[in-house]
C-alpha positions as semicolon CSV with decimal commas, in nm:
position;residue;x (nm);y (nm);z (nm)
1;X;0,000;0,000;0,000
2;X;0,120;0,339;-0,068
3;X;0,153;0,618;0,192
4;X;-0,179;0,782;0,028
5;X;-0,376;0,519;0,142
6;X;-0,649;0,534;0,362
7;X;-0,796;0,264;0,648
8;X;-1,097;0,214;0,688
9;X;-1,289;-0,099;0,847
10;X;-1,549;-0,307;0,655
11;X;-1,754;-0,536;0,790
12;X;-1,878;-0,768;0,509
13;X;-2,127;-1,046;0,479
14;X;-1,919;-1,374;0,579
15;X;-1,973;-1,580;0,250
16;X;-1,869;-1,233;0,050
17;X;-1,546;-1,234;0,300
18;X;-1,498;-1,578;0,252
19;X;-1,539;-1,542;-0,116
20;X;-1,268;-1,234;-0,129
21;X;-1,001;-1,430;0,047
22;X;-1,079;-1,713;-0,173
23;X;-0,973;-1,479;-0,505
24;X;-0,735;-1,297;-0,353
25;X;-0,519;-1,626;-0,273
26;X;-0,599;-1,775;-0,570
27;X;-0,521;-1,433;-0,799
28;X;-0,176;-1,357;-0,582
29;X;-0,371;-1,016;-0,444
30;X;-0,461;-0,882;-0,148
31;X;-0,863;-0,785;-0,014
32;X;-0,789;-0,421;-0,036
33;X;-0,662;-0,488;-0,426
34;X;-0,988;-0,658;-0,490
35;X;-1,230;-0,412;-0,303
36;X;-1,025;-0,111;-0,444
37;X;-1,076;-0,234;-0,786
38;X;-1,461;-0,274;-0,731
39;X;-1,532;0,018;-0,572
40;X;-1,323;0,195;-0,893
41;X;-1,537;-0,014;-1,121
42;X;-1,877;0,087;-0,897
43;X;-1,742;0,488;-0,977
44;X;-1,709;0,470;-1,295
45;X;-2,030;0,316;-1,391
46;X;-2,212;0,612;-1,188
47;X;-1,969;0,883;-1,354
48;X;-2,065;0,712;-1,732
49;X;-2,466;0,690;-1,640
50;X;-2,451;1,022;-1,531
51;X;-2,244;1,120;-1,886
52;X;-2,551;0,942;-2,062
53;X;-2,839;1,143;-1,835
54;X;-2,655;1,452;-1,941
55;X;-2,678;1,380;-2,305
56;X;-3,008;1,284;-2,305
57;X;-3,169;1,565;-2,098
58;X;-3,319;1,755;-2,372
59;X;-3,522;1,401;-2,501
60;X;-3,865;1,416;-2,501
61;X;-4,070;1,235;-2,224
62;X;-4,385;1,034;-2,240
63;X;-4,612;0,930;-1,962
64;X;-4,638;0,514;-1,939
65;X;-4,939;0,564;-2,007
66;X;-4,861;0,716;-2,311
67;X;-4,600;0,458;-2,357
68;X;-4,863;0,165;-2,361
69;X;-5,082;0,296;-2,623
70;X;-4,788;0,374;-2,829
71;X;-4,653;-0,003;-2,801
72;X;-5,012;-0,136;-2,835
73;X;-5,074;0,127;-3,158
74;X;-4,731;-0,068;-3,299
75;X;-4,881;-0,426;-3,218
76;X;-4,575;-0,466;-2,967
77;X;-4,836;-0,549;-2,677
């Protein structure tokens, strides 16, 4: 770990624990590796679905409603 890291205590269901040491033996890292990398991977899911709400604020919106009758105009329902 580098001197910018952080600690912090997790508590984490017991099969997920058990699960994480399992990988991290098995893939020659440690639990903070593997929970690092997820929480990254977590981040940058939010930071691209909040790219794609940006672009897509000026769309139109229908009501479900309106949604229905439009799939069951289109013989979809």
């Amino acid at each position: 770990m580098s001197e910018l890291s952080k600690r912090s205590t997790v508590y984490f269901d017991p099969a997920i624990h058990r699960a994480l040491r399992i990988k991290a033996a098995s893939t020659n890292r440690s639990l903070s590796e593997l929970v690092n990398e997820a929480v990254r991977e977590a981040l940058r899911e939010d930071r691209e679905d909040l790219e794609v709400f940006e672009e897509r604020v000026a769309e139109p919106t229908i009501s479900y409603e309106e949604l229905l009758d439009d799939l069951k105009a289109h013989g979809k329902l």
